[in-house]
C-alpha positions, -999 to +999 in steps of 0.1 A: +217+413-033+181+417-020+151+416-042+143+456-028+176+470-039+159+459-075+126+480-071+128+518-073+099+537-064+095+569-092+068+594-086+058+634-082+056+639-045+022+649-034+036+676-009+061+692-018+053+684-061+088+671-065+099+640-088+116+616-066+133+584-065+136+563-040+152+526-038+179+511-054+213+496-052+246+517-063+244+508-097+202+524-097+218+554-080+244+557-106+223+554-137+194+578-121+224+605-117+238+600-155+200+606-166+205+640-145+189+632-110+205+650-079+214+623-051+207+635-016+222+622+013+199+628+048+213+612+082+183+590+076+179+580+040+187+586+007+168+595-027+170+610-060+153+643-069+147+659-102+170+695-108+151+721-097+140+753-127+123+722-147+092+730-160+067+699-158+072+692-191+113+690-187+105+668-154+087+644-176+109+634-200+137+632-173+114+609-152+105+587-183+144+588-194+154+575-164+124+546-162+139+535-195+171+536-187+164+513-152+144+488-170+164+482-193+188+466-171+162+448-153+153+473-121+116+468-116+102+506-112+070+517-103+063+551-117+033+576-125+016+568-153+030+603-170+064+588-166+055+552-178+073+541-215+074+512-232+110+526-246+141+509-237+178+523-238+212+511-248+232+507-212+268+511-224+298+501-199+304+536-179+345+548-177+340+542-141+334+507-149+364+507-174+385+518-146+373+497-121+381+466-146+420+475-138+414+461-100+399+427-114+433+426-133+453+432-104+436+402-084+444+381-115+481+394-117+502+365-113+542+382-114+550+418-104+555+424-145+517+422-141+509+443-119+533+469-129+514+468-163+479+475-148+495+503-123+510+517-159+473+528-172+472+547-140+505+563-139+512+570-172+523+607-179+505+610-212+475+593-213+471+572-179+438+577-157+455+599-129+468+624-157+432+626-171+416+630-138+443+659-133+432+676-168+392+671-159+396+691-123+416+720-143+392+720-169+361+725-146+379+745-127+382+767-158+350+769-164+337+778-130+362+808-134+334+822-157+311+825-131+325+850-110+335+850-075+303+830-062+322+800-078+360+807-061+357+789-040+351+756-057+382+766-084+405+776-052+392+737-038+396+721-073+433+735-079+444+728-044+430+693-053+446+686-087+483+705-070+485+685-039+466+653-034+464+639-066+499+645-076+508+628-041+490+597-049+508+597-087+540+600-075+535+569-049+516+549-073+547+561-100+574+549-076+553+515-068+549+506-103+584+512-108+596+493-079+572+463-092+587+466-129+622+463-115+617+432-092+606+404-118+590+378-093+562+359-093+527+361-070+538+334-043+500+328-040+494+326-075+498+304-106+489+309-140+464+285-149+477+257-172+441+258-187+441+217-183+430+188-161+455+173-138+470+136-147+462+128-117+426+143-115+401+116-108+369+131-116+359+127-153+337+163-151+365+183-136+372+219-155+392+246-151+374+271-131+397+305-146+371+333-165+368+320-201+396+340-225+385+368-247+375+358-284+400+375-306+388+404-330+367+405-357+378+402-389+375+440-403+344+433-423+321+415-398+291+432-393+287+449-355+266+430-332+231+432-326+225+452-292+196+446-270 
């Protein structure tokens, strides 16, 4: 990753008096959007903009919300000095990163049983991602519906959404994890890791190169850890 996609430029336009963002790699653009920045998309380039109906005030905390929020995972941001704070915040791990996890487990899946249980939190009709994703569109769709008929078009888009395409991609992911559960082989590229040096390994400072195992949970009366 290049040194720029770590520096984000943050400052009050002196044309057109909006706050702006410029710079930054996906994960920037993703944090300057949860601290409520609108990402626009020109043929050209790409920033972030404050809402517009702020007040200067509102536009200053949002500005200094999101300079916290950047530093604190190490973006280097260069800011007006109204936006400027010392404070830092807590970055938690988003859902989308939760989610994403499941395709790290895939790549590690070693038998079809594997994969079949990673495609499960996906296709699962109670509680599995797509079935979630399914019950978010219906709920905003809902509550578009209260806005009258400037919004129908966005409910008409997100019902059509939630009817057709997403429960085409369930039912093939649905009948794929089935077809995997059913088949019982192993990866013929993969091996589990015996988690030990060869007899016949000759270097002395060989290891096992396989991501290190989770530690098991804490007892019930260990005290939380200390966040940064």
């Amino acid at each position: 990753m290049a040194l720029s996609d770590r520096h984000i430029e943050l400052h009050r336009d002196p044309h057109s008096g909006e706050v702006l963002a410029h710079g930054g790699d996906p994960e920037a653009h993703s944090i300057l959007q949860r601290t409520g920045f609108v990402h626009i998309r020109r043929w050209h380039e790409q920033y972030h903009r404050a809402p517009t109906g702020l007040d200067q005030a509102a536009e200053k905390a949002l500005a200094a919300t999101a300079v916290s929020a950047l530093r604190s995972v190490g973006y280097w941001v260069a800011c007006d000095e109204p936006f400027d704070t010392d404070r830092r915040t807590t970055h938690d791990l988003p859902l989308g990163a939760q989610v994403a996890a499941l395709a790290d487990d895939l790549r590690r899946a070693t038998s079809t049983q594997d994969a079949a249980a990673v495609l499960t939190e996906l296709t699962a009709t109670h509680d599995g991602v797509l079935a979630a994703l399914g019950q978010v569109l219906d709920a905003t769709a809902e509550f578009l519906d209260t806005f009258g008929q400037g919004s129908d078009r966005h409910t008409a888009a997100l019902r059509g959404l939630n009817g057709r395409e997403l429960t085409i991609v369930a039912t093939q992911l649905h009948q794929l994890r089935n077809e995997l559960a059913d088949r019982h082989e192993d990866h013929p590229a993969r091996r589990p890791c015996p988690s030990e040096v060869a007899d016949n390994e000759r270097e002395a400072s060989v290891h096992c190169p396989c991501p290190i195992p989770a530690l098991p949970p804490r007892p019930a009366g260990s005290p939380p850890a200390r966040r940064l």
